[in-house]
Backbone as CSV, one residue per row, in Angstrom:
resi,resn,N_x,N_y,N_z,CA_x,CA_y,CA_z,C_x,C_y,C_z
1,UNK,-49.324,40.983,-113.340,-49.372,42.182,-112.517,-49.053,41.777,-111.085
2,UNK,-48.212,42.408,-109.993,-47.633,42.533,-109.397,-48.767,42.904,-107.860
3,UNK,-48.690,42.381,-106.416,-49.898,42.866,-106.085,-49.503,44.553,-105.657
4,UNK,-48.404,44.741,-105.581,-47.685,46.462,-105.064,-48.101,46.925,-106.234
5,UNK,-48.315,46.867,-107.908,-48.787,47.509,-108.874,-50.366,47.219,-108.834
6,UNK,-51.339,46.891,-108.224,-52.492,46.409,-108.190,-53.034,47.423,-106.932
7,UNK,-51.995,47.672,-106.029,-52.368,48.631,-104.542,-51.832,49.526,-105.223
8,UNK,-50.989,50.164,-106.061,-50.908,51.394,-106.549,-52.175,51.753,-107.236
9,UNK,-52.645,51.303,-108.132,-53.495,51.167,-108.986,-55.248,51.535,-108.288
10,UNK,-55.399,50.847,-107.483,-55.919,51.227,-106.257,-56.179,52.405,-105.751
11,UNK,-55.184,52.984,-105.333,-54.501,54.025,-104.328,-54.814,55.250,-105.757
12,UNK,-54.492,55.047,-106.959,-54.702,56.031,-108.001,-56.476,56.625,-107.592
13,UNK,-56.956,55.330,-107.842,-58.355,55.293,-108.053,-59.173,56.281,-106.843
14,UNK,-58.465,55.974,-105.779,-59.210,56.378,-104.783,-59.233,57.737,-104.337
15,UNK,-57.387,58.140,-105.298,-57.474,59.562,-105.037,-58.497,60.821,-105.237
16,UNK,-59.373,60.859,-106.066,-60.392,61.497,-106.432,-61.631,60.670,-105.957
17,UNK,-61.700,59.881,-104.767,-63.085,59.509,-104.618,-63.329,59.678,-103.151
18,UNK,-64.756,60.586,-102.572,-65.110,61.250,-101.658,-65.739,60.580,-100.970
19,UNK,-66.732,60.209,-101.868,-68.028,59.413,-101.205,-67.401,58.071,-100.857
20,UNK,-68.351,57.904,-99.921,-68.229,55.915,-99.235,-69.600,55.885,-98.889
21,UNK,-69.328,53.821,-98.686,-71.031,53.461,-98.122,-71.080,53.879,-97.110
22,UNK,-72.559,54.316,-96.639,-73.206,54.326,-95.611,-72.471,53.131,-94.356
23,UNK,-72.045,54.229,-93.326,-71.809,53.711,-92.078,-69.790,53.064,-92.040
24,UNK,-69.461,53.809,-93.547,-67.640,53.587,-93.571,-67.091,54.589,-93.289
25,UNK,-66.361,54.662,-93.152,-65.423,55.688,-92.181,-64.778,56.720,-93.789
26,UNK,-64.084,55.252,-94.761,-63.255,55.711,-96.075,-63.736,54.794,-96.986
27,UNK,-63.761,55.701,-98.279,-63.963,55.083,-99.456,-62.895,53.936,-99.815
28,UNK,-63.583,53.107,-100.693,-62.744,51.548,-100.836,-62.899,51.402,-102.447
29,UNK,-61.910,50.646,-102.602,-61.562,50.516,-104.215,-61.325,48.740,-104.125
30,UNK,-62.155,47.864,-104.651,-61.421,46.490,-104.940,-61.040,46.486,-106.452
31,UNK,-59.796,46.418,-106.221,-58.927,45.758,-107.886,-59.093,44.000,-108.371
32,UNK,-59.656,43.537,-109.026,-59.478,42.238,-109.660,-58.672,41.988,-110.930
33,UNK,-57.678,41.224,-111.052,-57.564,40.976,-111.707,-57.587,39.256,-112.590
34,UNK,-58.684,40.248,-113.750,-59.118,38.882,-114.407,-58.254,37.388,-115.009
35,UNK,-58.410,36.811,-115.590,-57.747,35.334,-115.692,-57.163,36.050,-117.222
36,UNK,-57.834,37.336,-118.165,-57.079,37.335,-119.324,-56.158,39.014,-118.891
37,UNK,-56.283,39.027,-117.819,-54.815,39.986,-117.418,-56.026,41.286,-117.435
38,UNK,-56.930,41.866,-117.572,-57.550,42.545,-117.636,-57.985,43.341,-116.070
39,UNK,-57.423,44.592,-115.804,-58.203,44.712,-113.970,-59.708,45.632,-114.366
40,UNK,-60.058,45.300,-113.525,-61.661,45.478,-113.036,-61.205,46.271,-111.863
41,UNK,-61.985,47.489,-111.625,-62.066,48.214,-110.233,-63.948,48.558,-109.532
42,UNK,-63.401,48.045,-108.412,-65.356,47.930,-108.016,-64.625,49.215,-106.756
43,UNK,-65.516,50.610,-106.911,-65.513,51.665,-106.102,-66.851,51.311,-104.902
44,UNK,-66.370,51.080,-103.936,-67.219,51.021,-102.912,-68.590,50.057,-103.382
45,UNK,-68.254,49.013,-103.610,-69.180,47.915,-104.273,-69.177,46.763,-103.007
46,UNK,-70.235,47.025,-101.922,-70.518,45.900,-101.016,-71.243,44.962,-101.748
47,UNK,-71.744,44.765,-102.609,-72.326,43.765,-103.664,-72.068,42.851,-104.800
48,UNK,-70.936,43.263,-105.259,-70.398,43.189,-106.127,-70.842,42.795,-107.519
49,UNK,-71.561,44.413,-107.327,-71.761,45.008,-109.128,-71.124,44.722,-110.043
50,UNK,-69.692,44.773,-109.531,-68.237,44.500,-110.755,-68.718,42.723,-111.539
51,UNK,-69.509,42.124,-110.741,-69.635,40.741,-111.569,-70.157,40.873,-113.100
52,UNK,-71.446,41.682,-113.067,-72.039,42.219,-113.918,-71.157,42.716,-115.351
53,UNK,-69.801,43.414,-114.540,-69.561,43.628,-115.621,-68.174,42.913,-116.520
54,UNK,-67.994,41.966,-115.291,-67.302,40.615,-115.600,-67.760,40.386,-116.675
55,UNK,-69.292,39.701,-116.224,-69.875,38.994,-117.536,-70.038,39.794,-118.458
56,UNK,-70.440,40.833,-118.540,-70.771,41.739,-119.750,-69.672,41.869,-120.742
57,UNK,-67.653,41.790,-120.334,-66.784,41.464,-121.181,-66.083,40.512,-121.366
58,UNK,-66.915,39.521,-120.824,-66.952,38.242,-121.087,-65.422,37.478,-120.279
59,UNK,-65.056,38.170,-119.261,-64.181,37.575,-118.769,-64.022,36.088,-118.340
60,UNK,-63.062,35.568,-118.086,-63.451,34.617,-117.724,-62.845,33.604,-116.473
61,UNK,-62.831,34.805,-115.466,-62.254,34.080,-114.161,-61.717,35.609,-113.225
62,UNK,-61.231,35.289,-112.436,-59.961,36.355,-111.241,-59.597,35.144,-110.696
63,UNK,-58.136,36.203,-111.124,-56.782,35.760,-110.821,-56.359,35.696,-109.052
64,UNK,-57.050,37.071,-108.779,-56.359,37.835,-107.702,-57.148,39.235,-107.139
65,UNK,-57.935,39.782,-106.116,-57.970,40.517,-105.889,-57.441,41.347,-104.490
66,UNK,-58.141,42.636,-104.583,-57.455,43.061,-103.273,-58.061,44.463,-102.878
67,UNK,-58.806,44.584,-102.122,-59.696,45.739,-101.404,-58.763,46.853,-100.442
68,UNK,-58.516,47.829,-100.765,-57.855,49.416,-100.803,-58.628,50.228,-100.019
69,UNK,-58.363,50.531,-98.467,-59.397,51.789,-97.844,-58.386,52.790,-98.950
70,UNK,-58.931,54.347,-98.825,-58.647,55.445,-98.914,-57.099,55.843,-97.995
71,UNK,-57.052,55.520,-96.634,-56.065,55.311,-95.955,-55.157,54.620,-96.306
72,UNK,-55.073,53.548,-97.218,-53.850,52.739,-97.422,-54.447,51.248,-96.902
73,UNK,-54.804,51.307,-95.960,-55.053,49.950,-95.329,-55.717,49.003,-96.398
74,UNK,-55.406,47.687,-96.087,-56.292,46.727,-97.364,-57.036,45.712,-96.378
75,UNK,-57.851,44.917,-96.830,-59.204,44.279,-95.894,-59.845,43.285,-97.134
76,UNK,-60.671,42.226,-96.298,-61.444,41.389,-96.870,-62.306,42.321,-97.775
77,UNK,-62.914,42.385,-98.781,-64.256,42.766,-99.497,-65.061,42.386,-98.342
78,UNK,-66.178,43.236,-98.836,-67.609,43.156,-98.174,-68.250,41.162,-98.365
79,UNK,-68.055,40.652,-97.315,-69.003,39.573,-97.080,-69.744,39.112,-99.364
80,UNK,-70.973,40.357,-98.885,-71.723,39.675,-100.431,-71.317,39.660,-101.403
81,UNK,-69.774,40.651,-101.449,-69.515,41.207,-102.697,-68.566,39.970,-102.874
82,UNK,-67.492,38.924,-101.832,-67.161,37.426,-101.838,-67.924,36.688,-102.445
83,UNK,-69.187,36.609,-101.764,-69.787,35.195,-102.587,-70.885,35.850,-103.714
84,UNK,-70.925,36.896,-104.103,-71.631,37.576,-105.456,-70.715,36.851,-106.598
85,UNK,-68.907,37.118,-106.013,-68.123,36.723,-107.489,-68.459,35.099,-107.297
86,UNK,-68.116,34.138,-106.387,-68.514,32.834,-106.313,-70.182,32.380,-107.470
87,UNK,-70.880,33.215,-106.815,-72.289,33.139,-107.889,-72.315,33.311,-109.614
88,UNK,-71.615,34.705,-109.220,-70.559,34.765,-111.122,-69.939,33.678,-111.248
89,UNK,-69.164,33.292,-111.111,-68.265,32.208,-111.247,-67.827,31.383,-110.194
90,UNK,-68.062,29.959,-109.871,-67.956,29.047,-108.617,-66.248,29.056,-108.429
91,UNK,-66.060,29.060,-109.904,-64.246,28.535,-110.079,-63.287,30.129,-109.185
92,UNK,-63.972,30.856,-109.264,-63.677,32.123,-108.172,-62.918,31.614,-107.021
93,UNK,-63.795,30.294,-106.264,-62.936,30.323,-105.410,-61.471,30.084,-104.936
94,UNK,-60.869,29.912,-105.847,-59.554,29.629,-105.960,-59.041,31.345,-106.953
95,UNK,-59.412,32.363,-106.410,-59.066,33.837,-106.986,-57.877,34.089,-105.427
96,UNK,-56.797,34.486,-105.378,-56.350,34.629,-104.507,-56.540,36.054,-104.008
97,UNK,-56.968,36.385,-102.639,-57.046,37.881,-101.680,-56.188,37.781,-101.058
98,UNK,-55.857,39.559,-101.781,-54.512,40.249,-101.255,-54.779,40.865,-100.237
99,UNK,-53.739,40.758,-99.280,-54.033,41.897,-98.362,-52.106,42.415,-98.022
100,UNK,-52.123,43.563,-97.449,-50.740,43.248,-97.157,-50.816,45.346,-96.902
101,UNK,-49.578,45.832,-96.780,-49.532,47.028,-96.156,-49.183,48.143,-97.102
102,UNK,-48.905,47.772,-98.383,-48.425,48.487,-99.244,-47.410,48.057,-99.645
103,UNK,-46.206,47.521,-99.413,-45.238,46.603,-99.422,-44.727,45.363,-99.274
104,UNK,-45.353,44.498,-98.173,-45.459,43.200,-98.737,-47.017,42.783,-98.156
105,UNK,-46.936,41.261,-98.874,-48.451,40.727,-99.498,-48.654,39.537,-98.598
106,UNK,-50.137,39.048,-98.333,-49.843,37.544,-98.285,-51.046,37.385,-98.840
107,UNK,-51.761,36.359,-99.093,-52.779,35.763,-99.914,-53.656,34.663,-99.206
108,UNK,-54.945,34.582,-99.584,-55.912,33.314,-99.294,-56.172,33.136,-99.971
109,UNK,-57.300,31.989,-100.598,-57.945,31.855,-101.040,-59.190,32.112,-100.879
110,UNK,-60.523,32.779,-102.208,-61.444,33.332,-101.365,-62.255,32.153,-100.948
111,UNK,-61.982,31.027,-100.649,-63.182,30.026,-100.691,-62.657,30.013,-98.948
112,UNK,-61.382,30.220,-98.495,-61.125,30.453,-96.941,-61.321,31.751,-96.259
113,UNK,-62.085,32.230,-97.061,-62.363,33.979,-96.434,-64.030,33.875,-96.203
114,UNK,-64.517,32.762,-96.643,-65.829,32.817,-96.097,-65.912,32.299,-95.045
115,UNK,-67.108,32.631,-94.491,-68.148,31.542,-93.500,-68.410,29.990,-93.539
């Protein structure tokens, strides 16, 4: 998967979603995609709930993710919801974060997006 098909994908999700956390301006969508090609979408997840359900289908890694305001704009994940997936899985840190404008991409690694 492609990261412009991953921000579409995104951008789908968010169309029908109103609510955001406390103290955001716009609702946020992070897309992951897992190590067996599988995406995961965490809707306004500063925590990252989505681990939970990592493990629950037994995934077993991300490939790649990438956090979607409502506006278009893309951004780091929330701080806990970074090192929540690290806690799920250490090997996480080598998941590459997308960011980019809708059209082109560039990438980190999340183990350089922390503190």
């Amino acid at each position: 998967m492609t990261p412009i098909e991953m921000y579409n994908e995104a951008m789908k999700i968010l169309q029908d979603v109103e609510d955001c956390v406390p103290g955001a301006m716009l609702p946020q969508a992070t897309v992951l995609l897992g190590e067996s090609g599988s995406l995961y979408f965490a809707v306004n997840d500063l925590m990252g709930d989505v681990c939970r359900k990592l493990a629950a289908e037994n995934e077993v890694g991300v490939a790649a993710m990438m956090t979607v305001w409502k506006d278009g704009g893309t951004d780091f994940s929330a701080l806990n919801f970074r090192r929540s997936m690290l806690l799920w899985n250490p090997a996480c840190e080598n998941t590459l974060v997308l960011l980019g404008d809708g059209e082109e991409f560039t990438s980190r690694l999340l183990k350089d997006t922390l503190p």
